[in-house]
C-alpha positions in Angstrom: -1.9 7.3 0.7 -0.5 10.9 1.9 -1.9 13.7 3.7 -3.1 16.8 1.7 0.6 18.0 2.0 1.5 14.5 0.9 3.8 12.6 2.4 7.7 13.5 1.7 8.3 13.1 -1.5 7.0 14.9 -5.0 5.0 11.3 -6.0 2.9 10.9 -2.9 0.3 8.2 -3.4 1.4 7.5 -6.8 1.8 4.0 -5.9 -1.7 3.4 -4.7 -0.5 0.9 -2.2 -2.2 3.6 0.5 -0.9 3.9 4.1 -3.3 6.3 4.7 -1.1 8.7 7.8 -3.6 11.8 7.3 -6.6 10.0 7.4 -6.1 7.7 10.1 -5.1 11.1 12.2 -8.2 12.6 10.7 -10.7 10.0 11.9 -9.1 8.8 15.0 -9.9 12.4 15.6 -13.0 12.7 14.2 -15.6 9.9 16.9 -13.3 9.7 19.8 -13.5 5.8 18.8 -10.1 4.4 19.1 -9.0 2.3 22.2 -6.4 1.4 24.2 -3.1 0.2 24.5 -2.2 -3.0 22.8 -0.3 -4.6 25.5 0.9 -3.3 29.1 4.9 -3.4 28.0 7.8 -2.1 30.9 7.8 1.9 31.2 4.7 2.2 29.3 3.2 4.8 31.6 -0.1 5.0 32.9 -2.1 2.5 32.6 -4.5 1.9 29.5 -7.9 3.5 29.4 -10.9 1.2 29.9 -13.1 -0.1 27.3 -15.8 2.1 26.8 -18.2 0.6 24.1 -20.8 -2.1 25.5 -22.4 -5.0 23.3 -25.5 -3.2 22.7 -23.7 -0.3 21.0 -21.9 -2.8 18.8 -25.0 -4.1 18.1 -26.1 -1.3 16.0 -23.2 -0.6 14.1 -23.1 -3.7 13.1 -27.2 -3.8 12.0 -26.4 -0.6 10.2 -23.7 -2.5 8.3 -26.2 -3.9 5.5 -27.9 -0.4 4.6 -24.4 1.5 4.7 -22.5 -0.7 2.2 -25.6 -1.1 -0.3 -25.9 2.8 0.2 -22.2 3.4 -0.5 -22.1 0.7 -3.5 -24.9 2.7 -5.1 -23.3 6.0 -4.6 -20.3 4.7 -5.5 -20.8 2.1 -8.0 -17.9 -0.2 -6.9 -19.3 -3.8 -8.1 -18.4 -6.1 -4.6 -17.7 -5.3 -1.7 -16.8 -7.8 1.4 -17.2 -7.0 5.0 -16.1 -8.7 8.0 -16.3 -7.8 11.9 -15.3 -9.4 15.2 -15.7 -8.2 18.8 -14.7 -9.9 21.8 -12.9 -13.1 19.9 -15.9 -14.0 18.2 -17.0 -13.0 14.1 -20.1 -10.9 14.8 -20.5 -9.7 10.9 -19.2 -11.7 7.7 -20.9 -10.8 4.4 -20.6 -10.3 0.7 -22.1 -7.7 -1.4 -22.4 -7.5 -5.1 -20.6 -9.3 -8.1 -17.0 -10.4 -8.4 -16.5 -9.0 -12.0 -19.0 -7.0 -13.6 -20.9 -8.6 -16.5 -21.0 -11.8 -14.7 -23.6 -13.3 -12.2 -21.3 -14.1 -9.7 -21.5 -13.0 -6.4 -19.7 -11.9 -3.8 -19.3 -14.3 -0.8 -17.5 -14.4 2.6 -14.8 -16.3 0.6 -14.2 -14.6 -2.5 -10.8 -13.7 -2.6 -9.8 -9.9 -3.3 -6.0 -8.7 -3.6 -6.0 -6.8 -0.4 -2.7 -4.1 -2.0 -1.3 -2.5 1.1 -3.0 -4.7 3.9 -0.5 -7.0 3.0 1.9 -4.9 5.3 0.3 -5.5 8.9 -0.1 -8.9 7.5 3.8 -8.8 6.9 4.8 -7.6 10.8 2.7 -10.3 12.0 4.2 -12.7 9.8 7.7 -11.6 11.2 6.3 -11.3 14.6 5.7 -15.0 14.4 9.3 -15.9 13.3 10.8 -13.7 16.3 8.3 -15.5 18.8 9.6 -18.7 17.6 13.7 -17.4 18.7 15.3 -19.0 16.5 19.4 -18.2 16.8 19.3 -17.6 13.3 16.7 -14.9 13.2 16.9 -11.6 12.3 15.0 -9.6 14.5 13.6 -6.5 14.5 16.6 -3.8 15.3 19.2 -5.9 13.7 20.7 -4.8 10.7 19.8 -6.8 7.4 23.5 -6.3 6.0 24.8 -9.4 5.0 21.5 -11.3 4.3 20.2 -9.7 0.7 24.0 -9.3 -0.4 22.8 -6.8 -3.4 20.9 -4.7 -1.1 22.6 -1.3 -0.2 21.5 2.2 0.2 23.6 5.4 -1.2 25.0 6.1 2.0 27.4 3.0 3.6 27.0 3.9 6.9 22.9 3.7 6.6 23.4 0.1 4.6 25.5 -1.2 7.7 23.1 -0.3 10.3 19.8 -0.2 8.6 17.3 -2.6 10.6 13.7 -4.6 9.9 11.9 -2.2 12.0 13.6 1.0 9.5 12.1 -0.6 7.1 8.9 -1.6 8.2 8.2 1.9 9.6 9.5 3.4 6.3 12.1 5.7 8.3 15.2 4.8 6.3 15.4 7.3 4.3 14.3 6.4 0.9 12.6 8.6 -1.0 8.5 8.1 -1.1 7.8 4.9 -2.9 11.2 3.8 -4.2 11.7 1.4 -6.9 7.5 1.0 -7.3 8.5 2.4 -11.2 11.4 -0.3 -12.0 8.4 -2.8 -10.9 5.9 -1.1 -13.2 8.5 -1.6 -16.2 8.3 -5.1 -15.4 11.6 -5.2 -12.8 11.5 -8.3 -10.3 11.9 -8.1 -6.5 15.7 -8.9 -6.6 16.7 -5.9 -9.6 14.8 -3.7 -7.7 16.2 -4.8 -4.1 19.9 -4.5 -5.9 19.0 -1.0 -7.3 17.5 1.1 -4.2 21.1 1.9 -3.6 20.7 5.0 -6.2 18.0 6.4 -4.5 18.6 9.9 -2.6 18.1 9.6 1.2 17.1 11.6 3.7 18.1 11.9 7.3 17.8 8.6 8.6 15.9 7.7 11.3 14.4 10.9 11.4 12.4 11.3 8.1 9.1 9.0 7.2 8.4 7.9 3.6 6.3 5.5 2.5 8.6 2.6 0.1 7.1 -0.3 -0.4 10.3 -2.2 -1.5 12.1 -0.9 1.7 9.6 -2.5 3.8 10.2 -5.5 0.8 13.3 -6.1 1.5 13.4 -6.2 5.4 10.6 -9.1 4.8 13.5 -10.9 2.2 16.2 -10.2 4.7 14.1 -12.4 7.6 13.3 -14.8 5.0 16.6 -15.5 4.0 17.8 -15.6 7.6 15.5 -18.8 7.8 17.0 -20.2 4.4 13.3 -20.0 2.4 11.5 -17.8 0.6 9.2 -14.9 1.7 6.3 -16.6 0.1 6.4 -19.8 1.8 7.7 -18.0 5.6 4.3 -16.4 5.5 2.4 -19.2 4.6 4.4 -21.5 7.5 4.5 -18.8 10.1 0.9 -18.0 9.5 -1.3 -18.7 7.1 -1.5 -22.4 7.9 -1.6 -22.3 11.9 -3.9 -19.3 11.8 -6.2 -21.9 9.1 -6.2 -18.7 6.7 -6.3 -21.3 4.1 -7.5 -19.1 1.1 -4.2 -16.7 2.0 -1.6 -16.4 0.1 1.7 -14.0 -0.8 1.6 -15.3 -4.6 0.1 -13.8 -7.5 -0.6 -17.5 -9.2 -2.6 -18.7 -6.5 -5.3 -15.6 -6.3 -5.1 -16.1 -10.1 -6.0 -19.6 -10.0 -8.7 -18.9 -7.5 -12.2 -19.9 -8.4 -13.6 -17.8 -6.4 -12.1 -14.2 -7.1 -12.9 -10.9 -7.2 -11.7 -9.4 -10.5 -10.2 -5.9 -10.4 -12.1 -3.0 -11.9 -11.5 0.5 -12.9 -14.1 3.8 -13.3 -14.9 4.8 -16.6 -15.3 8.2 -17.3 -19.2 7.7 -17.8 -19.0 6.6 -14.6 -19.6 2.8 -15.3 -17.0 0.1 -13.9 -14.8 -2.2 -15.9 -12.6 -4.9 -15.5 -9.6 -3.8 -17.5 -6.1 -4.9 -15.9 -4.5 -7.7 -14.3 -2.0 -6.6 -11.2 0.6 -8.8 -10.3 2.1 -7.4 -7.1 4.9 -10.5 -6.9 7.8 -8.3 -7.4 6.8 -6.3 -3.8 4.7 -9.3 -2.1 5.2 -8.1 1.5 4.0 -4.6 0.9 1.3 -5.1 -1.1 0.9 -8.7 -2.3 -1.7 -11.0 -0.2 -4.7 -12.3 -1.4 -7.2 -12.9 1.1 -11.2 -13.2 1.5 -12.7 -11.7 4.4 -13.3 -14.9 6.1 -9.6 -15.3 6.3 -9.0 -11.7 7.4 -11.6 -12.0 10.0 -9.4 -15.2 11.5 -6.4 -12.5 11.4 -8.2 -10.0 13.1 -9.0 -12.6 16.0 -5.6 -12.9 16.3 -4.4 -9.7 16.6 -7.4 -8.9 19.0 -6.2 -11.4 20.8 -2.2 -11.0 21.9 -1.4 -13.5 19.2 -3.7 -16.1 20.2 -6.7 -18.0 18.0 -8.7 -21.1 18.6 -6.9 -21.7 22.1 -3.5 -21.6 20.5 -0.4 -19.1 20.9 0.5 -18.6 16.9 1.8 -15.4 17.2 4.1 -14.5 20.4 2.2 -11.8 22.6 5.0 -9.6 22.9 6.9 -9.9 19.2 3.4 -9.2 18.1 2.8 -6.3 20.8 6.0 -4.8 19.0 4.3 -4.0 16.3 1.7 -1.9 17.4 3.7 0.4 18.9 4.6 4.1 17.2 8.1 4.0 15.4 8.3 7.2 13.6 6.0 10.5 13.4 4.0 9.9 9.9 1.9 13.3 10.4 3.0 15.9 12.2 0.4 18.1 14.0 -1.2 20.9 11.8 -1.1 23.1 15.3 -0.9 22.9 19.2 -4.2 21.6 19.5 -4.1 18.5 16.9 -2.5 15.4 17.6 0.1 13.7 15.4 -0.3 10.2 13.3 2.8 7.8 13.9 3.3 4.8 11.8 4.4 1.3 13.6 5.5 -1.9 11.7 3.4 -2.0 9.3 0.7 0.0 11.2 -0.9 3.7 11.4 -1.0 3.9 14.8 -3.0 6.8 16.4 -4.4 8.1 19.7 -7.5 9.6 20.1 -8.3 12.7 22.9 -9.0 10.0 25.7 -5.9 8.1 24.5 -7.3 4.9 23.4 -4.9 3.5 20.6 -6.4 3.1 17.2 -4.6 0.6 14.4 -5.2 1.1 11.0 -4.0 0.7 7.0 -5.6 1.1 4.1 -4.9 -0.6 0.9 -5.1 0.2 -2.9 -4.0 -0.7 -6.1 -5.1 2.3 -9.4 -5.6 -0.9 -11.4 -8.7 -1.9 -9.3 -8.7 -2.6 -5.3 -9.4 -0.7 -2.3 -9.2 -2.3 1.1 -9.2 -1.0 5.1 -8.8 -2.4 8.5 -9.2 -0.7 12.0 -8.6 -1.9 15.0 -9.5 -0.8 18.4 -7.5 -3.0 20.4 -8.7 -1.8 23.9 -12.1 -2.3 23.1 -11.3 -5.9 21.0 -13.4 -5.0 17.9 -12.1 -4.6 14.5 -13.8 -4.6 10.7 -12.0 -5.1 7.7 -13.4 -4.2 4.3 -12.4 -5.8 1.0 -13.8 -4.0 -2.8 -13.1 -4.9 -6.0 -12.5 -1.2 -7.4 -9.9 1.3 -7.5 -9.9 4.2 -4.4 -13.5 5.9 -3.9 -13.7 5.5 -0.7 -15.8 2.9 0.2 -13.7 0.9 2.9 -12.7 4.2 4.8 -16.0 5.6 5.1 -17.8 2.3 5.9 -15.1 1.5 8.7 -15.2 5.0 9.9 -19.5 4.8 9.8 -19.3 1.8 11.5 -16.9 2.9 14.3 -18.9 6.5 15.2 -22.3 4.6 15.2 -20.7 2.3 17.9 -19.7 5.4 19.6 -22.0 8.0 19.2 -25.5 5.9 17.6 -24.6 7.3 14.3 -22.2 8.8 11.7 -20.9 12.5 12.4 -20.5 13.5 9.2 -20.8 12.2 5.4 -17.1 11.0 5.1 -17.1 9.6 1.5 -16.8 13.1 -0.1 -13.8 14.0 1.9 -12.3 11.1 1.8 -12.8 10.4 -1.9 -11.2 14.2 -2.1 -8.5 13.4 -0.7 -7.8 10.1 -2.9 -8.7 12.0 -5.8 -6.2 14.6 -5.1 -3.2 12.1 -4.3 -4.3 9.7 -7.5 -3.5 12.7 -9.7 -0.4 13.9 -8.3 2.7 13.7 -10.0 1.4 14.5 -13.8 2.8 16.8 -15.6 2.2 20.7 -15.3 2.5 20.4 -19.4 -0.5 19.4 -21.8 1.6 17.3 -24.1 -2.1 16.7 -25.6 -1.8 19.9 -27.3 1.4 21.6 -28.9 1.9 25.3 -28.7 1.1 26.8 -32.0 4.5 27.9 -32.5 5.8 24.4 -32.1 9.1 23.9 -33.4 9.8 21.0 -35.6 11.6 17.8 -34.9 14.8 16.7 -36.2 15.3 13.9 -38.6 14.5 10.6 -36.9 18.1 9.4 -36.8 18.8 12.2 -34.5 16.9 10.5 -31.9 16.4 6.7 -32.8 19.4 4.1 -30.8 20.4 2.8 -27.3 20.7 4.8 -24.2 21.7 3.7 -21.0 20.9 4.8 -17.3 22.1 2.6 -13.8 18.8 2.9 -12.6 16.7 2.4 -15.1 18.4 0.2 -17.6 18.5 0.7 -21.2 15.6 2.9 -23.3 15.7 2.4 -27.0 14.0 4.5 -29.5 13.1 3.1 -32.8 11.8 4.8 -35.9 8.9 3.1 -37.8 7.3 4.8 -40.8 4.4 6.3 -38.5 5.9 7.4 -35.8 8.9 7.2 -32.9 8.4 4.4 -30.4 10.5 4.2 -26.9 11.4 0.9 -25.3 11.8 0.4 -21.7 12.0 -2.0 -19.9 13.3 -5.9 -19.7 10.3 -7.0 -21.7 10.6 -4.1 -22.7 7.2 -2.5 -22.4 6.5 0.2 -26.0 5.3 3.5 -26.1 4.7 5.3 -29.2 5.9 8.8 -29.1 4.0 12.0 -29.9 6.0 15.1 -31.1 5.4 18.3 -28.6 8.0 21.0 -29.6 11.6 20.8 -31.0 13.2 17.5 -29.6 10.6 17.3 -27.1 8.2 14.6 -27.3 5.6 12.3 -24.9 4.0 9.2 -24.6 1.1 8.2 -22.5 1.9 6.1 -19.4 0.7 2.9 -18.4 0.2 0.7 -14.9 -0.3 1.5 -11.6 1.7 4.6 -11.5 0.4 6.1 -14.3 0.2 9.9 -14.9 -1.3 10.4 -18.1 1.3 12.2 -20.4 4.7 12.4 -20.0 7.6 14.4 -21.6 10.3 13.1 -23.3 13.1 15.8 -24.3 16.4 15.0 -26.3 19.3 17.2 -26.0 23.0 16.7 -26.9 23.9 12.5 -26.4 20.3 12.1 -23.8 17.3 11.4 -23.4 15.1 12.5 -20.3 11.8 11.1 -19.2 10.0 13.3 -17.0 8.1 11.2 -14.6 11.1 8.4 -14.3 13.1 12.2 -12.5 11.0 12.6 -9.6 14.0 12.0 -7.9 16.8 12.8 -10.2 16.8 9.5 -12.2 15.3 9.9 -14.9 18.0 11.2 -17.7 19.5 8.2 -20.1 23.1 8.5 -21.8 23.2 7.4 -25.2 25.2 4.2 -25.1 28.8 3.4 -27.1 
C-alpha cells in the first residue's frame, strides 16, 4: 500500500499486496511505541535505547484485545479475524474470532489457515536469511548479483541486469516501475513469463528510487533458490517452515486449498454485507505474496524474529543474516517537512524510527479478492502481534495492531485509527481507474465501424496476443494464455470498454482502435499497453 501521494508510480496500491510505507511512518509516529535496534552490528552508533514497556502494561493491551477485535468486526463486518501476540519469547495472546466463510458455522481458531498476501515478504528475507546463515559456497547472498541464475531474467537497462543484487530486489530499489508484471499474472501469466518479461519495463534510477514490485522481490527469491538447485517452494519449507515446526505453512496455493481448516476469502458488497466470491491463487508471485499461515504458526515466527533467529533453544535462523534484514535499505517515504521523520523499507520490512529512536518493523498484507493481514514488531521491547482477516482492506489489522501498541504505551488508544486508515486504503484501492465513465456515452457518440474493422489478432511483447472476435451480440476481446474474455461495450467511434476483472481491477476500461492497433488503457500505465495487429 502507498502513501497519500502514492508510492512512485501511476498504479500505487493497485496490487493490493500492501507494504504499507505511509502508514508505518504515520503510526510509528503517532504512540512513540516502537523499540530499539534489532541487533548491536559494527559502526552502528550509539547504543540502542532501553526497553521502556513493563509486563503490567502489556498486560492490558493484551486484556483489551478481546473487546477491540469484536468492536472492530462489528464496525467493520469482516467475518474472522485471528490474533496472535508474544512478549518476551513466550505466546501471551492466540485467539480466533468469527467464521471462516460466511454462511457456514465454522469458526475461527488459532489454526485456521488465512492467505497472509504481502506478509509473505518478511517471511521471504527470513527464509533467505536462513540459507545465508547456513554459507553454503553456492549461495547467492544478499549483494550479489542474480545474473546468471534465472537466465530469462533481465531488466531494460544491461548494465542494471549485470549488477542488480537480492537485497535490490527485496528492498524494491531496482528500478522497476510500481508493481511490475502483477497484470501479466492477473491474465493468468506464470512466475517464469513474467520473470522473462520484466525486461520491458521502464526503470528509474537505480539504487536511488523505491517502488514497490512484487515480482522483483519474486525473482531475487528464484535466483537463491536456484543457486541451491530446488525450487522456491520447497527452500522455504526446508529452510524454515519445518525447523521453525510452522507445520500448517506453506508457499503453495494447493496446500491452503486443501486445508480443512481455512479461512475463505471474502469481499464487501455494496449493501455492506460480506461474500465469498473469488479464489486467489498467488503461485505465480509466491515470495511476495504467497504464504498461507494460521496465527499459531505466525506466532512461532514471531518468536523467532524476537529472538536473533533462535526458537525452542535452537539457532534456525543465523543472528546476523537475519539482523540484515531489519536494517533500512532505501528511503520508502520521504519526510513531508523538517520536523517529520522518513519511512525506509528493509528486506522485506517497513522499517521505522520513532522520536526516542526505538526501531519499529512492520508490513501489512492484502489481496482486493478478500485478505487483509499486519505484523509489528518492536524488537527492543521483544513484543510483536500479528493479525490475520478473512476480508479485503478495511482496516482491521492496522488499527487493532496500532490499538494494541498505544494502550501498551500510553493505557489506551490516541485516536480512532480505523477511519483514517480505511481512508487511506479506500483511496489507493481506487486509484488507477479511469478519468472516463465508459458506463455512459456522450450523447453525440459517434458510431462504430463495421465489425471486421476491428475483429483479428494483435500482437504486443509484453503482453502477448489480444484477439477480438465478433459474435452476433456483441465484440468480445481475448487476452491472455487461457485467454481470459471480455465482452466489449461500444463508447464513441472506435472506442470501446470492457469491465475488468481480478485483483487489479479498475472497473471500466477503454479500448480505442486506430489505424493497424488496439490500445487498452489500464494495460499503459507504463507505456505497454498498445497491440499491433499481427501478419
Amino acid at each position: 500500500m502507498g502513501s497519500m501521494r502514492a508510492i512512485p508510480g501511476r498504479r500505487a496500491g493497485r496490487a493490493r499486496a500492501f507494504a504499507a510505507p505511509f502508514l508505518a511512518v504515520l503510526l510509528t509516529g503517532a504512540s512513540g511505541a516502537g523499540a530499539g535496534a534489532a541487533a548491536a552490528l559494527p559502526g552502528a552508533g550509539p547504543p540502542a535505547p532501553e526497553p521502556q514497556l513493563t509486563g503490567a502494561q502489556v498486560d492490558k493491551a493484551v486484556a483489551a484485545l478481546d473487546d477491540d477485535v469484536r468492536a472492530l468486526m462489528k464496525r467493520t463486518g469482516v467475518p474472522g479475524v485471528s490474533v496472535g501476540v508474544v512478549y518476551k519469547d513466550k505466546v501471551v495472546y492466540l485467539k480466533g474470532f468469527g467464521v471462516r466463510r460466511v454462511g457456514d458455522s465454522a469458526k475461527v481458531d488459532p489454526d485456521t489457515v488465512f492467505q497472509i498476501a504481502s506478509l509473505s515478504k518478511p517471511v521471504a528475507s527470513t527464509v533467505v536469511a536462513g540459507v545465508l546463515g547456513q554459507g553454503g559456497e553456492k549461495d547467492l547472498g544478499w549483494d550479489t548479483p542474480v545474473a546468471g541464475q534465472l537466465p530469462d531474467f533481465a531488466l531494460k537497462d544491461p548494465w542494471v541486469s549485470a549488477h542488480v543484487t537480492p537485497a535490490d530486489l527485496f528492498s524494491h530499489r531496482s528500478g522497476l516501475p510500481d508493481h511490475a508484471g502483477d497484470l501479466l499474472e492477473d491474465l493468468g501469466y506464470d512466475r517464469a513469463y513474467v520473470l522473462s518479461h520484466l525486461r520491458y519495463e521502464p526503470l528509474s534510477a537505480f539504487r536511488a528510487s523505491y517502488a514497490y514490485t512484487n515480482f522483483g522481490l519474486t525473482a531475487a527469491a528464484e535466483a537463491v533458490a536456484r543457486a541451491r538447485g530446488v525450487s522456491w517452494e520447497k527452500l522455504s519449507e526446508d529452510t524454515l517452515y519445518k525447523p521453525a515446526g510452522m507445520d500448517s505453512t506453506s508457499s503453495r496455493f494447493a496446500d491452503f486449498d486443501k486445508a480443512t481448516d481455512k479461512a475463505s476469502t471474502h469481499v464487501k458488497n455494496a449493501d455492506g454485507t460480506w461474500s465469498a466470491r473469488y479464489v486467489r491463487d498467488a503461485d505465480a508471485q509466491a515470495p511476495a505474496g504467497g504464504v498461507s499461515s494460521s496465527a499459531r504458526d505466525m506466532t512461532r515466527w514471531l518468536r523467532l524474529q524476537l529472538a536473533d533467529g533462535r526458537l525452542d533453544g535452537r539457532q534456525i535462523v543465523d543472528s546476523a543474516a537475519l539482523a540484515r534484514t531489519h536494517l533500512p535499505e532505501i528511503v520508502s517515504q520521504p519526510p513531508a517537512g523538517p520536523a517529520d521523520r522518513a519511512g525506509f523499507y528493509g528486506l522485506g520490512w517497513n522499517v521505522g524510527y520513532d522520536e526516542r529512536g526505538r526501531l519499529r518493523l512492520s508490513h501489512s498484507g492484502a489481496f482486493a479478492l478478500g485478505a487483509a493481514t499486519a505484523v509489528t514488531l518492536l524488537p527492543q521491547e521483544r513484543l510483536g502481534i500479528v493479525v490475520l482477516t478473512n476480508g479485503s482492506p478495511v482496516g482491521v489489522p492496522e488499527t487493532l495492531a496500532q490499538d494494541f501498541f498505544e494502550t501498551a504505551q500510553s493505557g489506551k488508544p490516541g485516536r480512532d485509527w480505523l477511519p483514517l486508515i480505511a481512508g487511506v486504503l479506500d483511496k489507493q484501492l481506487n486509484e488507477g481507474r479511469s478519468p472516463t465513465d465508459y458506463a455512459h456515452p456522450p450523447a453525440d457518440a459517434r458510431p462504430a465501424r463495421a465489425d471486421s474493422a476491428y475483429t483479428g489478432s494483435y500482437e504486443n511483447p509484453y503482453y502477448g496476443r489480444l484477439t477480438v472476435t465478433a459474435t452476433s451480440s456483441a465484440l468480445t476481446l481475448e487476452l491472455g494464455p487461457k485467454p481470459l474474455r471480455f465482452p466489449l461495450t461500444h463508447y464513441s467511434g472506435d472506442v470501446f470498454s470492457f469491465e475488468t476483472a481480478g485483483e487489479n481491477a479498475v472497473g471500466r476500461t477503454g479500448v480505442t482502435f486506430k489505424d493497424n492497433t488496439v490500445r487498452v488503457e489500464y494495460l499503459d500505465a507504463h507505456g505497454l499497453g498498445t497491440f499491433t495487429r499481427a501478419g
